[in-house]
C-alpha positions in Angstrom: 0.0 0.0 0.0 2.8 2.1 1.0 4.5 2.0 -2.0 1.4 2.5 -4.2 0.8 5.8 -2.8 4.8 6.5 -2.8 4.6 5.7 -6.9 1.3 7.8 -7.2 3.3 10.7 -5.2 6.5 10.6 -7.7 4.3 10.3 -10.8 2.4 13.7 -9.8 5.3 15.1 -8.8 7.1 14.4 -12.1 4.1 15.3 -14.0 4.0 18.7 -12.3 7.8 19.4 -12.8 7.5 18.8 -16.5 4.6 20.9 -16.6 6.7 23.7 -15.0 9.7 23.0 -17.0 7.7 23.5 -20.2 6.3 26.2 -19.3 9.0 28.5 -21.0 11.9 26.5 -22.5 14.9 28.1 -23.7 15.1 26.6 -27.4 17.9 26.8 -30.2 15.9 29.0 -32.9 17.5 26.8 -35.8 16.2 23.1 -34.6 14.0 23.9 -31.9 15.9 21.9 -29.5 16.5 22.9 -25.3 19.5 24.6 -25.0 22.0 25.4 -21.8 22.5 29.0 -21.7 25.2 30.9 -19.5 24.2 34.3 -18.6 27.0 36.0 -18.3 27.8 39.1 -16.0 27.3 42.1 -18.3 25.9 39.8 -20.6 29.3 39.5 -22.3 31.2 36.1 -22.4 35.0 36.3 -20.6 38.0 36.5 -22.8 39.3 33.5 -20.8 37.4 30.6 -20.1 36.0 31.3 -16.4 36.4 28.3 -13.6 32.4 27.9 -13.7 29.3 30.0 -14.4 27.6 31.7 -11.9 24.5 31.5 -13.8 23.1 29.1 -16.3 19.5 28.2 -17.7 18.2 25.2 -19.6 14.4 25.0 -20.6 12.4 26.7 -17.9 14.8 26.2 -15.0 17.5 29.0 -13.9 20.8 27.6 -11.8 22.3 30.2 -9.2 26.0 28.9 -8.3 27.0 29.3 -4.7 27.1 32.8 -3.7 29.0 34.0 -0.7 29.9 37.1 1.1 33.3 38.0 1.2 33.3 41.2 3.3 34.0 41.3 7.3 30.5 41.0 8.8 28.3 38.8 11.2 26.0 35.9 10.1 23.0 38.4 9.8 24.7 40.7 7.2 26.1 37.8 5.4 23.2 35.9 4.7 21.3 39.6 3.8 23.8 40.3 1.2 23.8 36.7 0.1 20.2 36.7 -0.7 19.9 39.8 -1.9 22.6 39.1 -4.6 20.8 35.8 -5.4 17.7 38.0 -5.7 19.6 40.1 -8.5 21.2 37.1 -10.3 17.4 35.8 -10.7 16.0 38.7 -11.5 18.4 39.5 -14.8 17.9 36.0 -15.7 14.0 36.2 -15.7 13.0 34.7 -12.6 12.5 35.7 -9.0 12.8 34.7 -5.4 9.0 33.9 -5.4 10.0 30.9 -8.4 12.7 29.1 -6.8 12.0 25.8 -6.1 15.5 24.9 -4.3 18.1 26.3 -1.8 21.1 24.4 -0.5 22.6 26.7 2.2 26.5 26.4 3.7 27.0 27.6 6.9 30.7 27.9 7.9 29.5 27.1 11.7 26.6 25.2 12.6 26.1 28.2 15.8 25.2 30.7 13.1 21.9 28.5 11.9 19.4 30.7 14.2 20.4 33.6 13.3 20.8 32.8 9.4 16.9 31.4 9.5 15.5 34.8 10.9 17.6 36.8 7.8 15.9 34.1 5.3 12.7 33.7 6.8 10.2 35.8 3.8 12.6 36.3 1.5 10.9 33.9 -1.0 7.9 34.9 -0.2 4.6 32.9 1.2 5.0 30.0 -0.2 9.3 28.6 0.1 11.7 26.5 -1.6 12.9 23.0 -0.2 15.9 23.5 1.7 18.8 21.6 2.7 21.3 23.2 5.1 24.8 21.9 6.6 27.7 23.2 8.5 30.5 22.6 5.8 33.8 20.7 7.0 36.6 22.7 6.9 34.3 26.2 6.1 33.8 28.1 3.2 35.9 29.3 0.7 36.6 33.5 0.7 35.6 33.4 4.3 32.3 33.6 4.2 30.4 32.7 6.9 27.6 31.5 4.4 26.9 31.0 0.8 24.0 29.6 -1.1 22.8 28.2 -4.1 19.7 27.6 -5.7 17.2 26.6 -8.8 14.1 28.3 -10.0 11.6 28.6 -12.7 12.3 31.0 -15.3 
């Protein structure tokens, strides 16, 4: 019985995703097929092949890479400017915090998880993404204190 209703579950939600994801594909205008597309920061590709892409698209979904703040602040300022950068990123791409289905959140210490929950709490609106969060071993690069990435709807 269990795993009737666990099948019924997956095949609604997998119906539903693919109704979101066609919703607005990004297609190649020659063959009509999905395409990845990197949105690069003033919309111009770098002369030198960067390390990753900060943000990419493929049919209706928009990828955020990890974002961190890199300034000396508290948890509190770091997660604000985090999200509010990740707020910008989703914005130029088409999207918005209200249409993001998926946060993954690094904390560089586990002590910081109160306070980083009251900066985040609303910022996606009524109705928020899944979330995963974890202390990372070892901390996060630049010296943030957090960084997060995410996925949306375009």
């Amino acid at each position: 019985m269990a795993n009737t209703k666990r099948r019924t579950f997956l095949a609604g939600a997998s119906a539903a995703l693919g109704a979101t994801v066609a919703a607005k594909p990004v297609r190649a205008q020659d063959t009509g097929k999905l395409v990845k597309k990197v949105h690069w920061k003033d919309g111009k590709r770098p002369e030198k092949t960067p390390l990753f892409s900060g943000v990419t698209s493929y049919g209706g979904l928009v990828f955020i890479s990890g974002v961190g703040a890199h300034f000396e602040g508290d948890i509190t300022a770091h997660t604000k400017h985090v999200l509010d950068e990740i707020q910008k990123k989703l914005e130029e791409a088409g999207s918005s915090m209200e249409k993001v289905l998926k946060v993954n959140v690094y904390l560089n210490d586990l002590q910081d998880y109160k306070a980083m929950n009251d900066a985040f709490l609303g910022r996606f609106g009524p109705e928020p993404p899944v979330r995963t969060t974890i202390a990372a071993a070892g901390g996060i690069p630049g010296n943030s204190l957090v960084e997060i990435d995410c996925i949306a709807t375009l």
